[in-house]
N, C-alpha and C positions, 0 to 999 in steps of 0.2 A: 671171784676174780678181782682182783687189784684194777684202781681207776687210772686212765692213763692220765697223769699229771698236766691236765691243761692249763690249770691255774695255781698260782701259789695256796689257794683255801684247802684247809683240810678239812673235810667235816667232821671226822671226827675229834680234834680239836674245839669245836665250836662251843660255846658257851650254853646252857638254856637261855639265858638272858638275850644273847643274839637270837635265837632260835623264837622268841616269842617276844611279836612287833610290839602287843600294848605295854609290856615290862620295860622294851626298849623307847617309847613316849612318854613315860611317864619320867625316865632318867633323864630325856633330856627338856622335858620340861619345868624339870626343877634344878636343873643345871640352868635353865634361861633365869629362873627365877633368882637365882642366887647372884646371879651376874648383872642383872637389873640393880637389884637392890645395893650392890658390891659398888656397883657405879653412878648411884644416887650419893651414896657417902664420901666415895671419894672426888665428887664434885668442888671446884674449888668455889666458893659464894664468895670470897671476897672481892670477886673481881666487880657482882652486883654492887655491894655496899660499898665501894671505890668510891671518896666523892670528886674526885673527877670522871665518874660514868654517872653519879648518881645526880649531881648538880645541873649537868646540862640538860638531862632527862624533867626533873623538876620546873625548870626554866621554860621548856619547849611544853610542858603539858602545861603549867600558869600561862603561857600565852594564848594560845591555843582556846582556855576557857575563858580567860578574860576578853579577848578580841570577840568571840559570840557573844560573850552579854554586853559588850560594847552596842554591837549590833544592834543585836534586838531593841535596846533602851533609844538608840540615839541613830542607827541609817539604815534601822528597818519601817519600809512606807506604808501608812496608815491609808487605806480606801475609802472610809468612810466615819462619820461619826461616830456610829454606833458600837464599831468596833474601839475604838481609841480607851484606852487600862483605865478602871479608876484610878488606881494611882497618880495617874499624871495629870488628874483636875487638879488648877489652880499651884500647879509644880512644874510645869514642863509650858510649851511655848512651840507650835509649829511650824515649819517655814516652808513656802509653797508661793507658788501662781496662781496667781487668782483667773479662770477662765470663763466666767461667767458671773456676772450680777442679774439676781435677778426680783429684787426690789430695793426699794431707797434704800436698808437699812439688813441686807443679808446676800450673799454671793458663795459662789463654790468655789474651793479652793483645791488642788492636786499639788497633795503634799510631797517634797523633793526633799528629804532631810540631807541636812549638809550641805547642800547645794552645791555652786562649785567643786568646793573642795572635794564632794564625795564623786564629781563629773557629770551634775546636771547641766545638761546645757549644750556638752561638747564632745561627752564621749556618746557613742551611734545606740548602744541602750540603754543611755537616759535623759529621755528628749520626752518634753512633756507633749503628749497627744493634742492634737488640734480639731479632729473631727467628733460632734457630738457622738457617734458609734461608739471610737474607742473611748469617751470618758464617760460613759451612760454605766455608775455605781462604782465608778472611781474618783470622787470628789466626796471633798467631805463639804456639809452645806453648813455656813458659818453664821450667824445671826451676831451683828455688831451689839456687845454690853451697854449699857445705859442709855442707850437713845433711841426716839422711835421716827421716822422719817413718817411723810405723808403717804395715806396710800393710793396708790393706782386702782381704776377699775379692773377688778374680779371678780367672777361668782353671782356676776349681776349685778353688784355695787358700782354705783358711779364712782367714779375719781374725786380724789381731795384738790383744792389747790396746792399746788408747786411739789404733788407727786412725780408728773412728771421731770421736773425741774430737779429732784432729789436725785432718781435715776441718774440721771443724764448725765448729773455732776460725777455722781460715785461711779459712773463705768467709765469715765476720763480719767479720774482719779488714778483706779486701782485696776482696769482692765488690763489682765496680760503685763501687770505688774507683780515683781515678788514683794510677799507682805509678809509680815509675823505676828500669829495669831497669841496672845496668850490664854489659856483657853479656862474658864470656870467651870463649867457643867454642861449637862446633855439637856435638850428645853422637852416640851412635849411633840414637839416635831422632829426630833432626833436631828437638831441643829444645835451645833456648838456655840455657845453662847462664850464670844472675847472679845477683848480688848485687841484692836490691829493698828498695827503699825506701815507705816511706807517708807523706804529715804527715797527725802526730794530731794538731788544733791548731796549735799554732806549733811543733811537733818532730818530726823527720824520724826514723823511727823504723827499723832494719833489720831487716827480719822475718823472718828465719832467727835472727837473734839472738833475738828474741821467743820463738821456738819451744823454744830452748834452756833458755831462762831457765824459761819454764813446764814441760819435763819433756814436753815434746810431741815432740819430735824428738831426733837424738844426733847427734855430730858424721860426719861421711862418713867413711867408712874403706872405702880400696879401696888395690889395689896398686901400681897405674898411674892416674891420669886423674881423682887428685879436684882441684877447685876449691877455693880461696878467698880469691884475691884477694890481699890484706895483711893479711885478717880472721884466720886459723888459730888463732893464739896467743888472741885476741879468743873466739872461736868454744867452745875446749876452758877456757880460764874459767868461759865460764856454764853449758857442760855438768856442771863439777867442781861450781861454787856449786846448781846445781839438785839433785844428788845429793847433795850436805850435809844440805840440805834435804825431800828426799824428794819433789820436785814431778812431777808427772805420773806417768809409767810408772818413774818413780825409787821409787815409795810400796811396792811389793807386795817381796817376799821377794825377798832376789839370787841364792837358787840357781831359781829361775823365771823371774829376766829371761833375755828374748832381743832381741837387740836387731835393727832392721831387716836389717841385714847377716849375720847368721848364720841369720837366718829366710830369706832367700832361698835363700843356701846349702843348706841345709836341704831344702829344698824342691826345686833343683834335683838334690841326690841321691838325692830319694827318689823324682819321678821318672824319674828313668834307671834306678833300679833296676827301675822297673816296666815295663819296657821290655826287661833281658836277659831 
């Protein structure tokens, strides 16, 4: 019996090809394929290697890398000494506030690179912290190059003359002032050992030399491992001109000077003696 025509398909017409799905996937899977490939070639590339597509593209990616190693080298902030790159002993110079002294002749410093400019100071985060909480391992601890100040009682050690007097001076000095360290090496206390600067005014003042000059400190004397830069010559100057003059711990009698260096010594012998 004849079908009653409900659709235009005739089956008997029909194809094997239609009549079997996996013959009909496999056609048109390699129809996809040829059409891929068909419109990879007729791709137009010139419009990539246009250099006005490619110029700008180049321009935006050099910035882009140049502006992060800006960063990193020069207004990314250092937390502490230890971290701080070989590379940048005795090459680089870091500028901070000083928040803390805490003997004659070394202080913490919260380093701000850029300062201003980069909006320490003014923009809301980046305000250097003020509670010892938030800065407890974010300072880096700085130990002043070629001078040794008097020391204070420590550890059970009595006090020097005009340790206290050292202090006092230097947290007047540079407390909660911005200084610039230029920095030599890491000591064995994982304090940075530099040269710093202050302006007083319109003059960039060096304050190890300061300390000289007033008879507050002496010049470092060690065997191995003192500091100071290209200062030395500069340094043992205002040590000689302060003892001319009797300034500081220069004032009292010379057979009772001791000066920081022989008082530690001092100290370490006596005891170890108390110890055989």
């Amino acid at each position: 019996m004849p079908w009653w025509p409900f659709n235009s398909s005739n089956p008997s017409t029909d194809t094997p090809a239609d009549l079997n799905p996996t013959s009909q996937h496999e056609s048109n899977k390699k129809k996809k394929t040829t059409d891929w490939t068909t419109s990879l070639n007729r791709t137009d590339w010139s419009h990539y290697t246009d250099p006005r597509n490619l110029i700008p593209i180049i321009l935006l990616t050099s910035t882009c890398i140049g502006s992060y190693a800006f960063y990193r080298s020069y207004l990314r902030r250092i937390p502490q000494a230890a971290l701080i790159q070989q590379k940048y002993w005795r090459k680089r110079s870091l500028f901070g506030t000083v928040t803390r002294v805490g003997d004659g002749d070394n202080f913490h410093l919260y380093h701000t690179p850029g300062g201003k400019l980069a909006g320490w100071g003014w923009l809301p985060w980046r305000r250097v912290p003020e509670k010892g909480k938030e800065l407890k391992d974010r300072t880096i601890h700085v130990r002043l190059a070629g001078v040794d100040a008097p020391e204070l009682a420590h550890f059970g050690r009595p006090s020097q003359p005009y340790g206290q007097e050292a202090i006092d001076w230097l947290s007047k000095y540079i407390l909660h002032r911005r200084v610039r360290a230029h920095i030599y090496k890491r000591d064995q206390y994982d304090r940075a050992v530099a040269t710093v600067y202050v302006r007083k005014w319109l003059l960039r003042k060096d304050v190890g030399l300061q300390m000289l000059k007033r008879g507050l400190a002496t010049v470092y004397e060690a065997k191995t491992g003192a500091e100071f830069g290209a200062l030395e010559s500069k340094y043992r100057s205002a040590e000689k001109w302060a003892k001319l003059r009797r300034k500081g711990m220069w004032g009292g009698k010379k057979k009772d000077f001791e000066s920081p260096r022989d008082y530690k010594s001092r100290m370490v012998e006596t005891e170890q003696q108390q110890f055989v």
